[in-house]
C-alpha positions in Angstrom: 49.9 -57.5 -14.7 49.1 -54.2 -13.6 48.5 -53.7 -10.1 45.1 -52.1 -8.5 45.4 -49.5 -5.3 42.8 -48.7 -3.3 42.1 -44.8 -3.0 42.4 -43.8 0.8 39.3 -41.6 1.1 40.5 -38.5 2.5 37.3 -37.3 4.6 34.7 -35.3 2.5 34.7 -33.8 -1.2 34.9 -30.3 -2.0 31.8 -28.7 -3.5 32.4 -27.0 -7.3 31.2 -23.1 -6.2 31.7 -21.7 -9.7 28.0 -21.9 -10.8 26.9 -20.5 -7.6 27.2 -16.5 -8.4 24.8 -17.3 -11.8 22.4 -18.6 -9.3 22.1 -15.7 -7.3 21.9 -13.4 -9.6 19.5 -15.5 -11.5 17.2 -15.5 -8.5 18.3 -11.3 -7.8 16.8 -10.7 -11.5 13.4 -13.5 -11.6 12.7 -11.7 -7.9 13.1 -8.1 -9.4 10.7 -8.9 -12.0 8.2 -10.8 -10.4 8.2 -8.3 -7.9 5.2 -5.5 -7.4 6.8 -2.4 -6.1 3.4 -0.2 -5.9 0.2 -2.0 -3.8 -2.3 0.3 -5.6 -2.9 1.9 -9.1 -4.1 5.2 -9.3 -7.4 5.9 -10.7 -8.1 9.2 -8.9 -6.1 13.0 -8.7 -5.2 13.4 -5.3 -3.6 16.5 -5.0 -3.8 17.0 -1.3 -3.9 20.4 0.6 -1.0 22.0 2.6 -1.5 22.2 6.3 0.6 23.6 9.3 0.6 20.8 11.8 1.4 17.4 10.2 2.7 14.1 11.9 4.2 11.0 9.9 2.3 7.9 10.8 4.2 5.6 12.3 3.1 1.9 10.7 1.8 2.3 7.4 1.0 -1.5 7.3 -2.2 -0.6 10.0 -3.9 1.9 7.7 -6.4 1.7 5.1 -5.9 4.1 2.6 -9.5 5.5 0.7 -9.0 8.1 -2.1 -11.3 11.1 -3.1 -11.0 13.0 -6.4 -11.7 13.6 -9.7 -11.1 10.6 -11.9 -8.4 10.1 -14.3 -10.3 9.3 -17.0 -13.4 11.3 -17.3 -14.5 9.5 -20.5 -15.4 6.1 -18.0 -16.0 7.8 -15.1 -17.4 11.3 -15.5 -16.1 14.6 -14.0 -17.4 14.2 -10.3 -15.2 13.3 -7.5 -14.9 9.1 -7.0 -14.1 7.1 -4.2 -10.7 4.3 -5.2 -10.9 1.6 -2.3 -7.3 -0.4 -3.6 -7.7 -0.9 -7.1 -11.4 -0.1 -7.7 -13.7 2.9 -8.2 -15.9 2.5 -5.3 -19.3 4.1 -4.0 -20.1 5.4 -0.4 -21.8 2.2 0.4 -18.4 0.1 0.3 -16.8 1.6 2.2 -18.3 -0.9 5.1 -17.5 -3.9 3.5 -13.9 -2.4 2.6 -12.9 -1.9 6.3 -14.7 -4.6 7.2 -12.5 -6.8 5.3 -9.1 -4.9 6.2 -10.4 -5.8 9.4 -10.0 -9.6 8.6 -6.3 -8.7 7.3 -5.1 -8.5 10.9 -5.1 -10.3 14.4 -7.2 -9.4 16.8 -4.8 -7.7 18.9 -4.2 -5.0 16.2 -7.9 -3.9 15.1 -7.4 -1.2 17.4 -4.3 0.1 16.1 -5.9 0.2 12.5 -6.5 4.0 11.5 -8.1 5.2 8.0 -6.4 7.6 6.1 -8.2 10.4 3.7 -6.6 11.5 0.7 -8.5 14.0 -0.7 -8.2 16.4 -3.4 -8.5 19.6 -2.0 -10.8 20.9 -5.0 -13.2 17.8 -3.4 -16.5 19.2 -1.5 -16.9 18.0 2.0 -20.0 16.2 1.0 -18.3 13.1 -0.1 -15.8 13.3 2.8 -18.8 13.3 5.0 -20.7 10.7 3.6 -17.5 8.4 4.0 -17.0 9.7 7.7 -20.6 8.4 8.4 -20.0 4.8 6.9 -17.0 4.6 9.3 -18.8 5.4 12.1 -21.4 2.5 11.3 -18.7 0.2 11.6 -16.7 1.8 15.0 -13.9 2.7 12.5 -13.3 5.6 14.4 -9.3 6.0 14.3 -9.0 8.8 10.8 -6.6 11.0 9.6 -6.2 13.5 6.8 -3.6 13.2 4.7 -1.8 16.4 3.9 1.3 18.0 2.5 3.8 19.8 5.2 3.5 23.9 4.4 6.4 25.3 4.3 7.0 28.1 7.2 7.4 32.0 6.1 5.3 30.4 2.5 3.2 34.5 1.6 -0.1 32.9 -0.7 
């Protein structure tokens, strides 16, 4: 008759590792994919005028970007200069309920912090600009900026 031993367990198992780099990189590529690199799609031109006194903004997250320019494609949307609030060709009277619900984005403690950024084309009349300036101040969004390309110093136009 054969004889039976009892295994001595020897504290815990080891753990098989070998699968684990498939895994992560399995996780690096569905995360690449799924992820979106760019918040807004362009719909306007914005090529934005050169200026002499430029400052970086310092937290990107606490501005609300609204673009002014011709549109890309003047077959839908005609030749004059639109207004792109995120991903949408806008009119003047929006741009309340846009900040308005930026607004709702954030805590309390950061609404005054929150600026709104211009981009303009520089070909764009003031008009629009304006209009939008007045919508802001409807709504005590008072905190703007122009955004603007550095000019290079010693530059003969």
């Amino acid at each position: 008759m054969s004889k039976f031993k009892k295994k001595e367990s020897r504290g815990s198992q080891t753990i098989n590792t070998s699968s684990l780099p498939d895994i992560v990189f399995m996780l690096l590529f569905f995360f690449m994919v799924a992820t979106k690199m760019r918040d807004n799609e362009m719909k306007v031109r914005t090529s934005v005028p050169k200026a002499s006194e430029v400052e970086k903004m310092e937290k990107k997250s606490w501005v609300n970007f609204i673009f002014v320019g011709p549109p890309l494609k003047t077959e839908v949307y005609g030749e004059t200069p639109r207004i792109q609030l995120n991903d949408k060709i806008s009119s003047v009277d929006d741009v309340q309920e846009f900040i308005t619900l930026e607004r709702e984005k954030v805590t309390e403690a950061e609404i005054p912090f929150l600026t709104t950024a211009i981009k303009a084309d520089k070909e764009v009349k003031m008009g629009i600009v304006q209009d939008i300036k007045q919508e802001l101040r409807k709504i005590n969004a008072l905190k703007l900026s122009y955004i603007a390309s550095k000019e290079e110093r010693g530059a003969v136009q």
